[in-house]
C-alpha positions in Angstrom: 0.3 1.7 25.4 -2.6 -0.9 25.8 -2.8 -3.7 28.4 -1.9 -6.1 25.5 1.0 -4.5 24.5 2.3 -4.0 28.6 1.7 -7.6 29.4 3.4 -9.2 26.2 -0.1 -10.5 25.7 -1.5 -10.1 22.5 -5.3 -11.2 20.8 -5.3 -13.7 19.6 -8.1 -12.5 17.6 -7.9 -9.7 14.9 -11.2 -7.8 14.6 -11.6 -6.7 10.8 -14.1 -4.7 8.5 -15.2 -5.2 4.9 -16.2 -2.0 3.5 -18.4 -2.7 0.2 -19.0 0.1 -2.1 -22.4 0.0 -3.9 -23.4 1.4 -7.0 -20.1 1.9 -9.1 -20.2 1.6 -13.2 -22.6 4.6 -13.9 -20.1 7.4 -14.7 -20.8 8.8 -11.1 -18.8 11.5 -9.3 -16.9 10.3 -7.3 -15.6 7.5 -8.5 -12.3 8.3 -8.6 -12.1 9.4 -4.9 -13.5 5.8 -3.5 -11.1 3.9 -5.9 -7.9 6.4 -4.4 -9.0 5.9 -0.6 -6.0 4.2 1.2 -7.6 1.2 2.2 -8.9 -2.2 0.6 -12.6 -2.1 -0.2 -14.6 -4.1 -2.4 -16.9 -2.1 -5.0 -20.0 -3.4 -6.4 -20.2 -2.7 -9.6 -23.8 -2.5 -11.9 -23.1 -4.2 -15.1 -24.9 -2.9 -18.8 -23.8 0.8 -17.7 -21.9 3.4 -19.6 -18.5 3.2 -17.2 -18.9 -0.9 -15.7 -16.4 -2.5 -17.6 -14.3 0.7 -16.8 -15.1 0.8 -13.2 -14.2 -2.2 -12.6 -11.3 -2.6 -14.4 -9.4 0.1 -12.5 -11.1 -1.0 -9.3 -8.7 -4.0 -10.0 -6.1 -2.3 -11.2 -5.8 -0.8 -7.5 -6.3 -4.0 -5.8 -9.7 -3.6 -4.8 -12.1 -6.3 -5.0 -14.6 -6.8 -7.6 -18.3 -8.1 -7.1 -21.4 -8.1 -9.2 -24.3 -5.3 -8.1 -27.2 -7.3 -9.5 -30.5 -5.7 -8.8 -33.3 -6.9 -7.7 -37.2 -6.3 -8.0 -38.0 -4.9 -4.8 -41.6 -6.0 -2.7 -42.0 -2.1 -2.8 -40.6 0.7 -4.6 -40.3 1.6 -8.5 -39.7 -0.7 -10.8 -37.8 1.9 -13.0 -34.9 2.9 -10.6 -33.5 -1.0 -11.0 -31.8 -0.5 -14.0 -30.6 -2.5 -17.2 -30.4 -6.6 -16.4 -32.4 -6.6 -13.7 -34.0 -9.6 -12.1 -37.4 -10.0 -11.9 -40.2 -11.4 -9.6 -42.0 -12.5 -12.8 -39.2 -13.9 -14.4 -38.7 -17.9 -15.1 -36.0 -19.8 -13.6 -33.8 -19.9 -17.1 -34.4 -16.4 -17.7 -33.4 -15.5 -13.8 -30.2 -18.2 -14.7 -29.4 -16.1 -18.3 -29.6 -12.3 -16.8 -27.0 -13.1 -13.8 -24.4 -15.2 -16.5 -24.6 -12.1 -18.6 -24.0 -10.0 -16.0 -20.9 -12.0 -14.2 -19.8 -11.7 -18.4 -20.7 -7.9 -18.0 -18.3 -6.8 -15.3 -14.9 -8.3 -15.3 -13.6 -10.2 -12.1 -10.0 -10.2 -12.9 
């Protein structure tokens, strides 16, 4: 028994964790294990990918939460392992503004 419980005392202040889940919507193994695990989590999910509307869709279905994965050009690395819709240093603010709406349209929220 904790000191809490002993005393009648309790916190006043619940300490909580957000687990995120990165990289879902690409027909990846493993999918199906993170979507079962017991607990809430909230997947990220790629959108313009073979299994994103998928992924995300049963992600819901299990009462997971939902968010976009929307990657980014990074200041080092290769450009090639961003993937479809990516957005782009080089890129205008319109064209920055069309990729994310048509990725929010890409992978449903609800």
């Amino acid at each position: 028994m904790d000191v809490a419980s002993a005393t009648g005392k309790q916190d006043q202040h619940q300490k909580m964790v957000a687990v995120i889940i990165d990289d879902l919507g690409n027909n990846m193994k493993g999918t199906e294990q993170i979507l079962n695990l017991p607990i809430k989590i909230t997947v990220a999910v790629m959108p313009f990918l073979p299994s994103t509307k998928q992924d995300a869709i049963e992600a819901h279905k299990r009462g997971h939460d939902v968010i976009v994965h929307l990657p980014m050009e990074p200041k080092q690395g290769r450009p090639e392992w961003l993937g479809p819709g990516a957005i782009k240093a080089n890129m205008s603010d319109e064209e920055v503004r069309a990729k994310v709406t048509a990725a929010i349209k890409e992978v449903p929220l609800r």
